[in-house]
C-alpha positions as CSV (number, residue, x, y, z in Angstrom):
1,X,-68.1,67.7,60.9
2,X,-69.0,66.1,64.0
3,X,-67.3,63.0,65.6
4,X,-68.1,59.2,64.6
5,X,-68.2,56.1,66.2
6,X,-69.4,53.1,64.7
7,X,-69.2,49.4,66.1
8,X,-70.9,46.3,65.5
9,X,-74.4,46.1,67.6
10,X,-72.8,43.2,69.4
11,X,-69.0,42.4,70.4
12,X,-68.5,39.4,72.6
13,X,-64.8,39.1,74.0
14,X,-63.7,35.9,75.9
15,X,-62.1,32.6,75.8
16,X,-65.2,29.8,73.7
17,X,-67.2,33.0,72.5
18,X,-67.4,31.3,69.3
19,X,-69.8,28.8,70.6
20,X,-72.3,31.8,70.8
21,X,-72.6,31.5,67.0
22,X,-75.7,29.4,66.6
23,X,-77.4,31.8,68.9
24,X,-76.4,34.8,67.6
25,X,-77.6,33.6,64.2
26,X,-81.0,32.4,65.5
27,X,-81.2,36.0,67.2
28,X,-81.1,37.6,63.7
29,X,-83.5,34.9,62.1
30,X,-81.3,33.4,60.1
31,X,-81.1,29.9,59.1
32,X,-79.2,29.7,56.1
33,X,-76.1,30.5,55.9
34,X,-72.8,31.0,54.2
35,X,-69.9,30.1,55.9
36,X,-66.7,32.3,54.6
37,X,-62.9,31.3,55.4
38,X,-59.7,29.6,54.1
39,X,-58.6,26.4,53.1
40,X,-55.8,27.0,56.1
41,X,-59.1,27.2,58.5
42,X,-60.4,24.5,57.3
43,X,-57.4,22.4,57.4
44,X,-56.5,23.7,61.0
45,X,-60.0,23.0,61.8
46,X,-61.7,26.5,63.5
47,X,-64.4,26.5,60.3
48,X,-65.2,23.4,60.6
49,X,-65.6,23.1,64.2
50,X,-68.1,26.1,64.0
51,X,-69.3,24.8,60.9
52,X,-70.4,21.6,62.7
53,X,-71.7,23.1,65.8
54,X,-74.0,25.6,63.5
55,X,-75.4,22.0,61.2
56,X,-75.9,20.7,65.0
57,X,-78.2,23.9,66.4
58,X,-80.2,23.0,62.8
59,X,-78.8,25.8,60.5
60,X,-78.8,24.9,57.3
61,X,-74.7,25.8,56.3
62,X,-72.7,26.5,53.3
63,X,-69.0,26.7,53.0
64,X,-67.3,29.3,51.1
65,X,-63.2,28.4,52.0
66,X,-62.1,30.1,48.5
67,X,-60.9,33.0,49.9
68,X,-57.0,33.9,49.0
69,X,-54.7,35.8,51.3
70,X,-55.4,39.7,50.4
71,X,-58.4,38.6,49.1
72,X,-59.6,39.7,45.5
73,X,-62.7,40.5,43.5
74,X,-62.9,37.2,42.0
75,X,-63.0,35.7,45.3
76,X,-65.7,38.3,46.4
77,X,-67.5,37.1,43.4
78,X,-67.3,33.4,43.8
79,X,-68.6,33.4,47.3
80,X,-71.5,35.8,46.1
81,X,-72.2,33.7,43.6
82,X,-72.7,30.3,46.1
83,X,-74.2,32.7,48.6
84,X,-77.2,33.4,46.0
85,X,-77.1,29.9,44.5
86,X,-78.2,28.8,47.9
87,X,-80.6,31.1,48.7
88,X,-78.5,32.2,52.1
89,X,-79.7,34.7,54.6
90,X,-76.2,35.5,56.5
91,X,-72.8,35.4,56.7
92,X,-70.4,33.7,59.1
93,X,-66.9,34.6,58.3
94,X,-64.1,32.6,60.6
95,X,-60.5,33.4,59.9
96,X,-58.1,36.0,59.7
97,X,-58.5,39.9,57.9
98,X,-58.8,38.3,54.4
99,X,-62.0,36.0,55.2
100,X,-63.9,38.5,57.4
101,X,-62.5,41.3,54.5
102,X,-63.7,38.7,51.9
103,X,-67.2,38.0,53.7
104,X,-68.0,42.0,54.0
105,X,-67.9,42.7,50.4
106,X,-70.0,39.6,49.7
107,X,-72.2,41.0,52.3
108,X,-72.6,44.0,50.5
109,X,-73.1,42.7,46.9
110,X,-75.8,41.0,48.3
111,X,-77.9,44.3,48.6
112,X,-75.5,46.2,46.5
113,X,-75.3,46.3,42.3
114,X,-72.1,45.3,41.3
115,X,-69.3,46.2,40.5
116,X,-67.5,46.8,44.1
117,X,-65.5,49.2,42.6
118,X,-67.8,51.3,42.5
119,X,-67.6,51.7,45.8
120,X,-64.2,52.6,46.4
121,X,-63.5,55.1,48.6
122,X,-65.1,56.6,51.6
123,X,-68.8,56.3,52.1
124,X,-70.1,55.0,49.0
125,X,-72.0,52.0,49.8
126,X,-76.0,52.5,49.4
127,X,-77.4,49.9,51.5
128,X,-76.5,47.8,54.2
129,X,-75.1,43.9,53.6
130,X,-76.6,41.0,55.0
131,X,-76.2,40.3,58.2
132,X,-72.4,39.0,59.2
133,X,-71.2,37.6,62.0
134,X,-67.3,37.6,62.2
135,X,-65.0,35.3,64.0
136,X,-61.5,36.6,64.0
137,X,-58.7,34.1,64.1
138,X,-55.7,36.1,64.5
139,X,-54.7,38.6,66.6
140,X,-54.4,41.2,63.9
141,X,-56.5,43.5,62.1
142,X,-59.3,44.3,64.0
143,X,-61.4,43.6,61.1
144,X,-64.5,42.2,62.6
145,X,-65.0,45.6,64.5
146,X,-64.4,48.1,61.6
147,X,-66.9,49.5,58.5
148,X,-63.6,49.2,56.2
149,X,-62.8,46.4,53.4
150,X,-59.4,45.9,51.8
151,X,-60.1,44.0,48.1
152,X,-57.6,43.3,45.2
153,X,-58.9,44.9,42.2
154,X,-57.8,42.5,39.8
155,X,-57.9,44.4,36.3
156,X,-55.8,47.2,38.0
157,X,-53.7,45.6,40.1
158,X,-54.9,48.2,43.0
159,X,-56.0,47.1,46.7
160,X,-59.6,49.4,47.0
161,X,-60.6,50.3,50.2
162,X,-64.2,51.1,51.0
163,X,-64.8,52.4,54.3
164,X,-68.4,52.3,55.2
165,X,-70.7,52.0,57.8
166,X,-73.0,49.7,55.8
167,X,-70.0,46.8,56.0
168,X,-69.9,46.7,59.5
169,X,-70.5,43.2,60.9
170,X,-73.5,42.8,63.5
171,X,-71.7,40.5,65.7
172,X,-68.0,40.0,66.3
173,X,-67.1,37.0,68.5
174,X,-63.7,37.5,69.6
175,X,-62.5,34.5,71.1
176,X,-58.5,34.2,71.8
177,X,-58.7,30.7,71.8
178,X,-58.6,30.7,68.5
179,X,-55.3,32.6,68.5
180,X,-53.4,29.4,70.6
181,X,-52.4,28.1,67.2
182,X,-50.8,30.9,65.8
183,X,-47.1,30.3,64.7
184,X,-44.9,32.7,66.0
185,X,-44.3,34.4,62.4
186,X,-47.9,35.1,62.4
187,X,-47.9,36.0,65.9
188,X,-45.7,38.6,65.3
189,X,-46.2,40.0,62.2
190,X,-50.0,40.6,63.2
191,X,-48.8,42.0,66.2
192,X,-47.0,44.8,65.0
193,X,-49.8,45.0,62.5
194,X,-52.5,45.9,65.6
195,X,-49.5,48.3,67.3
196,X,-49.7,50.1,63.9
197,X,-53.1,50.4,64.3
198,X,-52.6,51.8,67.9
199,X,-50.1,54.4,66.8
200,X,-51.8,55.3,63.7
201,X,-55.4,56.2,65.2
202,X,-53.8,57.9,67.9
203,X,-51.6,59.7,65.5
204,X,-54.1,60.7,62.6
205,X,-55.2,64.1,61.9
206,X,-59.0,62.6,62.5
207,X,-58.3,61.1,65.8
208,X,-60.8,62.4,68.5
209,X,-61.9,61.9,71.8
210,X,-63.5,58.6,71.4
211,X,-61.1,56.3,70.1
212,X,-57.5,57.9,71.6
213,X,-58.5,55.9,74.8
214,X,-59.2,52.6,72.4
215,X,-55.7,53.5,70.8
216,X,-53.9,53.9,73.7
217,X,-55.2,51.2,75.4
218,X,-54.5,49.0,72.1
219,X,-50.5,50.2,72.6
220,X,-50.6,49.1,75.7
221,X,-51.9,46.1,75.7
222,X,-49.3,45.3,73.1
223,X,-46.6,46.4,75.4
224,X,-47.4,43.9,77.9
225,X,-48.7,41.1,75.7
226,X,-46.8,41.1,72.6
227,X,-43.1,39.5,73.4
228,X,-45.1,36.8,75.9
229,X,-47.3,35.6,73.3
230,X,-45.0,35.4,70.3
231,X,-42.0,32.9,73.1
232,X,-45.2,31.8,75.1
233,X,-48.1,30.7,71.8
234,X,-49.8,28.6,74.6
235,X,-50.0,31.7,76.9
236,X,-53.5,32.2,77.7
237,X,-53.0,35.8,79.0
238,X,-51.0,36.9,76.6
239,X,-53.2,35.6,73.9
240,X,-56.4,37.1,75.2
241,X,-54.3,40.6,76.0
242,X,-53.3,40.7,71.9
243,X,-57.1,39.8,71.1
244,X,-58.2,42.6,73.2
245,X,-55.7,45.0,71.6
246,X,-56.4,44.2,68.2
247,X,-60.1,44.4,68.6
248,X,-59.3,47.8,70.7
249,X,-57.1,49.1,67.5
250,X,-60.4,47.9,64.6
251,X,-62.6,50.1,66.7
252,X,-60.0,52.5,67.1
253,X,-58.5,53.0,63.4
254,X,-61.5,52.4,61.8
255,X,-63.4,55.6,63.7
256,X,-60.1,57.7,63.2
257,X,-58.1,56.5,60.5
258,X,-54.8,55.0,59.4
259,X,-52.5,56.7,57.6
260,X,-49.2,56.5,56.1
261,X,-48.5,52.9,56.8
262,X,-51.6,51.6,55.5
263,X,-51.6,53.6,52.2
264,X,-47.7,52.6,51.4
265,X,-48.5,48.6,53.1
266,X,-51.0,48.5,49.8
267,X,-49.2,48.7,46.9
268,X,-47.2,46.6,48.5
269,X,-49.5,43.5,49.2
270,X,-51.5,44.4,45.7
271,X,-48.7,43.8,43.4
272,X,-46.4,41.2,45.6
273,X,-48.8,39.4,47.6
274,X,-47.0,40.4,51.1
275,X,-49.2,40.0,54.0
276,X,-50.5,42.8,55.4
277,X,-49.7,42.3,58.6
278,X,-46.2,42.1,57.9
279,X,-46.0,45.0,54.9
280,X,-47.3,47.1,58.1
281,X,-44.5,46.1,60.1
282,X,-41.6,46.2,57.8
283,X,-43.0,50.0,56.7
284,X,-43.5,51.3,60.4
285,X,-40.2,52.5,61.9
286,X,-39.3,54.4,58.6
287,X,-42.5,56.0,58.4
288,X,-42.4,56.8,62.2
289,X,-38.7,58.6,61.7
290,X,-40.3,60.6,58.5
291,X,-43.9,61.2,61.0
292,X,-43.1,61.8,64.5
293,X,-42.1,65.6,64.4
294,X,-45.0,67.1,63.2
295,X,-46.9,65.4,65.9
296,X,-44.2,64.9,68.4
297,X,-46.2,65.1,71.7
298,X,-48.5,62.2,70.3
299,X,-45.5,60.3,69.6
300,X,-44.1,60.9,72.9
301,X,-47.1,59.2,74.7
302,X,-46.9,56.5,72.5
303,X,-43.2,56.2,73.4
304,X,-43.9,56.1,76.7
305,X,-46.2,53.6,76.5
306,X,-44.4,51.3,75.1
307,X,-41.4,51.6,77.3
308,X,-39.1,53.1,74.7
309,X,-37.9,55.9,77.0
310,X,-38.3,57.0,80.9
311,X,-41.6,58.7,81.6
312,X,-39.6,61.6,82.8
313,X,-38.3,61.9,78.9
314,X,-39.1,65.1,77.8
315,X,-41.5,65.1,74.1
316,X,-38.8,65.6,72.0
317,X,-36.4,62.9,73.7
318,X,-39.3,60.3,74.0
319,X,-40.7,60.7,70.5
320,X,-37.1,60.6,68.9
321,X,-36.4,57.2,70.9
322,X,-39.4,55.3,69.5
323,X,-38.0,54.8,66.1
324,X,-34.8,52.7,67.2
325,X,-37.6,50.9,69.6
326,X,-39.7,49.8,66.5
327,X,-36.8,48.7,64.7
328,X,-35.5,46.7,67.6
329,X,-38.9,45.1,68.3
330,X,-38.6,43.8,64.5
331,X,-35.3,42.4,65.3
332,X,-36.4,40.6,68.6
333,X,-39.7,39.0,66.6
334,X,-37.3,38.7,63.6
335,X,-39.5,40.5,61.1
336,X,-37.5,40.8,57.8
337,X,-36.7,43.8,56.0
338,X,-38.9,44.6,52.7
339,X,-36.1,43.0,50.1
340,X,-35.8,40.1,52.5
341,X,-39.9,39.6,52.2
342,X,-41.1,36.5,49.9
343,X,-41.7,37.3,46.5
344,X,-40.6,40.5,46.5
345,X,-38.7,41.1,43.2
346,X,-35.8,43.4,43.2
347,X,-36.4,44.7,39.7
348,X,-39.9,44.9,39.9
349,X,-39.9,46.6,43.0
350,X,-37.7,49.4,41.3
351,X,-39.2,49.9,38.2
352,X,-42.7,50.3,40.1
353,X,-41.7,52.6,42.5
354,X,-43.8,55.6,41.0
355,X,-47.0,53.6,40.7
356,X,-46.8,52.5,44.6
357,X,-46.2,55.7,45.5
358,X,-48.8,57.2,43.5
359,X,-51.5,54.5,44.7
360,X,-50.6,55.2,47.9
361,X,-51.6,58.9,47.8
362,X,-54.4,58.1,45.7
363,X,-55.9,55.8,48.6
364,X,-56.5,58.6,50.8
365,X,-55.1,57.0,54.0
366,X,-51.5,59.4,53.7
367,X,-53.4,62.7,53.6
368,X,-54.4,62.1,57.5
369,X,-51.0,61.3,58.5
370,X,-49.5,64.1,61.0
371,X,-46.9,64.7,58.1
372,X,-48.8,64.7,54.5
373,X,-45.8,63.5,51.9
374,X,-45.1,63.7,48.7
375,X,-45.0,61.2,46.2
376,X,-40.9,61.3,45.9
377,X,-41.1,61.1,49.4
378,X,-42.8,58.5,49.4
379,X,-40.5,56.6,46.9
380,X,-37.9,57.6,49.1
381,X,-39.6,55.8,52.6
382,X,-40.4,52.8,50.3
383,X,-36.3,52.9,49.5
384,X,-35.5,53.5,53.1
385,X,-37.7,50.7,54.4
386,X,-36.1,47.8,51.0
């Protein structure tokens, strides 16, 4: 099969981008609108400072702010529901992975018969959403670049993903600014989270020629950027270096893949609510250890990067030092351990071992992985990583 890249039409990256919404909407002919984000954005007060400056170019604005981190169906449903009640025409989704997640399955219920898990799985969607524009918050998932959803299937307990290219947003406005507020925990659980993305396009059995410069620019930019903006917040270099990577890593991941750490991070946020971001983090050096010798010169590069060895290293020295660099970095941004993680029952985490391993295959995301496990190997890493 040939090579894909997909991407929204527009991308703008700079410091008050998000004041190009009103335009952007107009550009598309929209003038109703449903506004998707968080109570947290609302309080902190990026939705409704877009949200104002929208009413004031004479849109006609809703606001959706019932979105729950690792947003679920019943959210998705609720915001459908207003968006038809009002007879919108667009989406604006301002916030962090869960809102613009949130605000692409709404988009595509909107043109799409329900139920979204129906859609499940890799190119399933019919028809193309509503038009979205997304304004990322958080230096994290990329997710206003990418064709993929994460939603909590609520009868099964499962997180779907639907990877498609008819969820991709047509604008992202990625404005750092918004990132100045970010509490270091944040900061650096998100962080790791886009470094994951890095490594795991570059990585992936479906990586190709287009996105290993995104991905390797994405590590690199979170080389540089990552420490300074997590002891620095009011860094404006280092924030707009960490908005760059994780909008580099979207485009990058979502045109490759993820792999490992995505499918084991899901079970873990579906059934105790862990952030993403950090399930990412706490799962990456194990999986790295139990990855990088069946693709050892990719992990070298990555190694090198980051500044985990010499560049002189050879591939087998450098690939073998970037697991003790991982788990260091969590130490410096002091990212906890999986049993350390809120809400993450000891017992429960045990006795549902077998089903998070086995909806971790069943995602797809592990089979592009440079080393395809198991599911007891997979019980095993989530063991290694508690």
């Amino acid at each position: 099969m040939p090579d894909q890249f997909n991407v929204p039409s527009v991308i703008l990256i700079g410091g008050g981008v998000r004041h190009e919404a009103a335009a952007q909407l107009k550009r598309l002919g929209i003038h109703r609108v449903l506004l998707v984000t968080d109570t947290e954005m609302m309080r902190l007060g990026p939705a409704r400072e877009i949200s104002s400056e929208l009413e004031e170019a004479g849109l006609d604005v809703t606001i959706f702010d019932g979105v729950q981190a690792d947003p679920t169906d019943k959210n998705v449903l609720a915001g459908l529901n207003l968006y038809q009640e009002r007879d919108c025409q667009g989406l604006v989704a301002v916030g962090g992975g869960s809102p613009i997640d949130a605000a692409k399955a709404i988009s595509a219920l909107a043109r799409n018969p329900a139920p979204l898990s129906h859609y499940a799985g890799y190119h399933k969607l019919p028809f193309p959403g509503v038009p979205l524009i997304a304004i990322p918050t958080t230096a994290g998932t990329g997710s206003e670049v990418t064709k993929v959803t994460i939603i909590t299937d609520t009868d099964r307990d499962v997180k779907m993903m639907i990877l498609s290219v008819n969820l991709l947003p047509q604008v992202a406005l990625v404005d750092y600014e918004l990132t100045l507020s970010m509490p270091p925990d944040l900061t650096a659980a998100v962080g790791v989270d886009t470094l994951t993305h890095g490594i795991e396009a570059y990585v992936s059995r479906k990586a190709h020629a287009t996105t290993n410069p995104l991905a390797l620019s994405c590590i690199e930019h979170v080389a540089r950027h990552l420490k300074t903006a997590y002891a620095e917040p009011g860094n404006h270099e280092a924030r707009a270096g960490m908005m760059v990577a994780a909008c580099q890593g979207g485009m990058a991941f979502a045109n490759s893949s993820v792999c490992l750490v995505h499918g084991m991070s899901r079970p873990i946020g579906a059934l105790f609510h862990v952030p993403h971001g950090l399930s990412n983090a706490v799962l990456l050096p194990s999986i790295t250890r139990f990855s990088w010798q069946s693709a050892t010169g990719r992990y070298a590069t990555v190694a090198r990067i980051l500044g985990a060895c010499s560049h002189a290293a050879d591939d087998m020295t450098a690939a073998e030092s970037l697991v003790a660099f991982l788990e260091q970095l969590n130490s410096d941004l002091n990212l906890p351990r999986l049993r350390d993680c809120r809400g993450v029952d000891e017992v429960r985490f045990r006795e549902n071992l077998i089903k998070m391993a086995s909806d971790a295959l069943a995602s797809g995301s592990p089979q592009n992985n440079p080393r395809v496990p198991t599911v007891d190997q997979i019980i095993a890493l989530y063991e290694e990583a508690w």
